[in-house]
N, C-alpha and C positions, 0 to 999 in steps of 0.2 A: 930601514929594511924594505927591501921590494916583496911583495907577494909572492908572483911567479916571473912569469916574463919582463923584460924588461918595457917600461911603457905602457901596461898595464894596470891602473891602479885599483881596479876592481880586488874584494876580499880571496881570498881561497877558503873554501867553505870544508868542513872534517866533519862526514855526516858517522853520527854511531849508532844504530840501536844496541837499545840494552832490557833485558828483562830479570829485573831482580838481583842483577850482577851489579848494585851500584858499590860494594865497597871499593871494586879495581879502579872504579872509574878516577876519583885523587891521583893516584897513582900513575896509571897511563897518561893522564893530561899532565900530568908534572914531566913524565920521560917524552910525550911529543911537546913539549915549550923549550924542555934542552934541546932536541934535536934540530926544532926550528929556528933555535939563537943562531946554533952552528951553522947552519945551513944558509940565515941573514934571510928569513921566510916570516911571515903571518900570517894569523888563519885565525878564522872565527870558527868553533864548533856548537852543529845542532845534535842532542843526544837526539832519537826517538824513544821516549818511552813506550815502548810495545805494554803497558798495560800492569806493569808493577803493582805486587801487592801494597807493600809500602816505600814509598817515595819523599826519598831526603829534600831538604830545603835548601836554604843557602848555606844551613851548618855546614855543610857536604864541600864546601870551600873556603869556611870558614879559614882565618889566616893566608890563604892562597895568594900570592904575589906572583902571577904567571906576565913573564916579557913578553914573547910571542904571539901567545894567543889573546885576542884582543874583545870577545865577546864568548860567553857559556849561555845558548839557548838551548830552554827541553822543550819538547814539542809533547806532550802529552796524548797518547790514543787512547782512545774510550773502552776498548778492549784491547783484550790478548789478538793481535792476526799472526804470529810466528815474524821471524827477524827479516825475511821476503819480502811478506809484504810492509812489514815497516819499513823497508831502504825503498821502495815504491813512494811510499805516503811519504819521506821524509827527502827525496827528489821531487817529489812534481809539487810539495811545499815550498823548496828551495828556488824552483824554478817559478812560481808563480810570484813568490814574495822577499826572496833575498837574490838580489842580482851582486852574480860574482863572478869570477875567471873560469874557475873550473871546483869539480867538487870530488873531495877523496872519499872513498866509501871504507870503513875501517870495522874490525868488531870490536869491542871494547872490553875484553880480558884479555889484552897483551899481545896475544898470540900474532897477533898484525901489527911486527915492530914497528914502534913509530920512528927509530932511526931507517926505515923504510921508505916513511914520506918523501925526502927529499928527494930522493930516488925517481921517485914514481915522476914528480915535478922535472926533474934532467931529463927523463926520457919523452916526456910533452911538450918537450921544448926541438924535440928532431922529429918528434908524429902528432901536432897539435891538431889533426884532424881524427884522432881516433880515441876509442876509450883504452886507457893504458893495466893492465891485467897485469897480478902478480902470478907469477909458476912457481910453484914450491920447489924448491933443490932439495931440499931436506927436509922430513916433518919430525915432528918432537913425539908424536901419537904413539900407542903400545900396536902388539902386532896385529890384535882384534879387530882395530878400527883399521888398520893400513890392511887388512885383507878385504874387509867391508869396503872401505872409500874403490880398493883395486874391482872388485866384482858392479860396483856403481859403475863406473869409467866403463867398463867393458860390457856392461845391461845397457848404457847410453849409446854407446858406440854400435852392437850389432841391431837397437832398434832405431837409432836419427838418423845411423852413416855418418855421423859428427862426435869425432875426437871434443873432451871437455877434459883440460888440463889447470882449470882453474877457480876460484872462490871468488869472494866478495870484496876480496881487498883489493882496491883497485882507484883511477883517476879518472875522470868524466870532466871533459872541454864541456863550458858553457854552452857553445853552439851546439851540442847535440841532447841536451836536455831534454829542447822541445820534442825531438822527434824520438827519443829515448819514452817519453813521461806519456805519449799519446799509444803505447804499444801495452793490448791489453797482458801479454804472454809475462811481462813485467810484474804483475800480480801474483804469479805464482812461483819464478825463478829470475830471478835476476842476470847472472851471467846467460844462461842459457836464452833468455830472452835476446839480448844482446846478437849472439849468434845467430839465431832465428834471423832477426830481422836487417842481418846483414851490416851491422853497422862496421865500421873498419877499428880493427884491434890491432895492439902492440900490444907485447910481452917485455915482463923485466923478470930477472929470475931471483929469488929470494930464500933463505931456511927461514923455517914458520917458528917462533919463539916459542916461551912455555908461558903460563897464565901466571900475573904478578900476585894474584891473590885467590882466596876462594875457589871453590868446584865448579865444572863446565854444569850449564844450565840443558845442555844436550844427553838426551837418552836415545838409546837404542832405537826406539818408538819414531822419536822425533827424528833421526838419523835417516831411517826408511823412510820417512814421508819426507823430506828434504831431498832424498833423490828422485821418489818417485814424482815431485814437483818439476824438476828439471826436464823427465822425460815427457810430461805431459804438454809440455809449453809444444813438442812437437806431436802433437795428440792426432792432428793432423794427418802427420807425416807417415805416424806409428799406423794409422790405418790403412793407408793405401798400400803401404809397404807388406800390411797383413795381407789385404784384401788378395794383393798378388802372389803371395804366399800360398795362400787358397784357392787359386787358380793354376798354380803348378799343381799342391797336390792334387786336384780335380783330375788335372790332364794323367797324373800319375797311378791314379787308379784306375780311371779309365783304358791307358794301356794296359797295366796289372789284368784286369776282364779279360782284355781282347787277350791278350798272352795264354793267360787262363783257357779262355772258350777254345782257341786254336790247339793247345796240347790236349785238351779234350777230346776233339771231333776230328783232329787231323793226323793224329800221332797215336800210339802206341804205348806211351808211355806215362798215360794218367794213373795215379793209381784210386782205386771204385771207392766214390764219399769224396776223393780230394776235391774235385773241382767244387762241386756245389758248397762245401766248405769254406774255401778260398774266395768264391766269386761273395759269398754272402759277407764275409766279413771286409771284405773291399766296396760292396754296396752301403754297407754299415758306414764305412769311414769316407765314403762319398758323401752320403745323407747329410754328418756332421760337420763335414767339409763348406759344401753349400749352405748348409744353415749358420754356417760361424759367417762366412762370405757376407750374407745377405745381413745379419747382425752390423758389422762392420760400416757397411754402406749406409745402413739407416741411421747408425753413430755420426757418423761425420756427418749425412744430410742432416739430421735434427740438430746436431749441434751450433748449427750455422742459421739456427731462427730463434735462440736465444740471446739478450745482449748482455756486455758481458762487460767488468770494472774496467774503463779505464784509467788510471791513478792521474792524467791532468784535470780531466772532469770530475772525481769523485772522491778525491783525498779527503778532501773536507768533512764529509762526512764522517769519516774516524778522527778527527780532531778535534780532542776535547779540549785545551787548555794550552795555551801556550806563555812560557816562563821563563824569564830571564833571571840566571843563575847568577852571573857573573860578568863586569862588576854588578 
């Protein structure tokens, strides 16, 4: 079996975090070792434990006779950081200390077929200089979260000026690790980081499965803070874009007055109370105007004298324990 490309013998790395979802995991690593017999592929996978209450052992594979996949490492984190930042920690671990071709980034209840993998590896095989992103065609969700995920998409879109069509399932060339694992914005969104920092993408289009076992570990709560993570990576962007924002409407009241003052004093047609009415409540929304402005500005200035994680430097610190599952 070859890995990936041909002449390459480095491993192919299948990074999961998982939190408290461990019963899917049997399961999904049985459906990705079928898929990679089929496919004549190998792959070693690192779970992330993002911080599990209780955490299986080798039972957890007990009897397991997997062809394909050739090693089950868990990487253990000291805490709970959200599935983010453990695909952060369990990249710049991979990159520091397991040298391989390229790394799949997958969830681990199902929902990211693994007859998917093979995929993602043919299409890095025509763009081996970009990260390869899955696009949903289809999703399996009820209509609650598909009007949710649609109002994300479109709150991303009129604050970055950046369309985000995609999730975490995806393939990462070795060669871009390093300069993937050195980007702090990777701490709090993954994909989104990505685009941030310009790195070059390929799409494959895929329907998103249904979970092979057990309840999604995602609430409502966590949902909102999963996008509003996304937007933040361009925190940046989001203020100057405000800041400008608040300089129209400055200009916009500022005419509003003059408009104001001029049918006042020059016309005929004020009627007695409107203007000083009008002007005062345009002064008001001036006041707040410039004081949201000047908020803005000292955000972004202050934010840039803080330092901030970045997952090549500082993975280790959330790494409590590292374990080999399998054989």
């Amino acid at each position: 079996m070859t890995p990936t490309l041909a002449g390459d013998r480095r491993p192919l790395i299948v990074l999961m975090p998982v939190y408290n979802d461990w019963e899917v995991v049997p399961h999904l690593l049985a459906e990705l070792d079928r898929a990679l017999i089929e496919a004549d592929l190998t792959a070693e996978v690192v779970i992330a434990d993002d911080g599990s209450v209780v955490v299986p052992g080798r039972e957890l594979f007990a009897g397991a006779r997997y062809r394909a996949l050739a090693s089950i490492t868990v990487l253990h984190l000291g805490r709970n950081v959200g599935h983010q930042r453990a695909i952060a920690i369990g990249l710049a671990y991979i990159d520091a200390k397991r040298p391989c071709c390229a790394v799949v980034v997958m969830d681990a209840d199902g929902e990211d077929a693994p007859t998917d993998v093979p995929r993602l590896v043919r299409a890095w095989a025509t763009a081996d200089s970009a990260v390869i992103f899955a696009t949903r065609a289809r999703r399996s969700e009820g209509v609650p979260f598909r009007a949710l995920y649609r109002a994300y998409r479109l709150a991303y879109r009129l604050l970055t000026g950046s369309w985000i069509s995609f999730g975490n399932f995806s393939l990462v060339p070795a060669r871009l690790l390093p300069r993937l694992t050195l980007l702090a914005e990777l701490w709090n969104h993954y994909p989104a980081a990505v685009m941030k920092a310009r790195i070059p993408i390929a799409t494959i289009r895929v329907d998103r499965a249904r979970r092979l076992a057990g309840h999604s570990q995602m609430t409502l709560v966590s949902l909102v803070l999963h996008g509003l993570s996304a937007i933040s990576v361009y925190g940046d962007v989001i203020g100057v874009r405000a800041l400008l924002a608040t300089v129209v409407a400055i200009g916009l009241c500022l005419g509003g007055i003059a408009v104001v003052v001029g049918i006042r004093f020059m016309t005929d047609l004020a009627i007695p109370g409107w203007a000083s009415a009008v002007v005062g409540l345009l002064v008001a929304i001036l006041l707040q105007t410039v004081s949201l402005s000047l908020v803005f500005v000292f955000m972004i200035l202050n934010s840039r004298n803080y330092s901030t994680v970045i997952p090549r430097r500082d993975y280790g610190d959330y790494v409590a324990a590292e374990e080999r599952l399998y054989p």
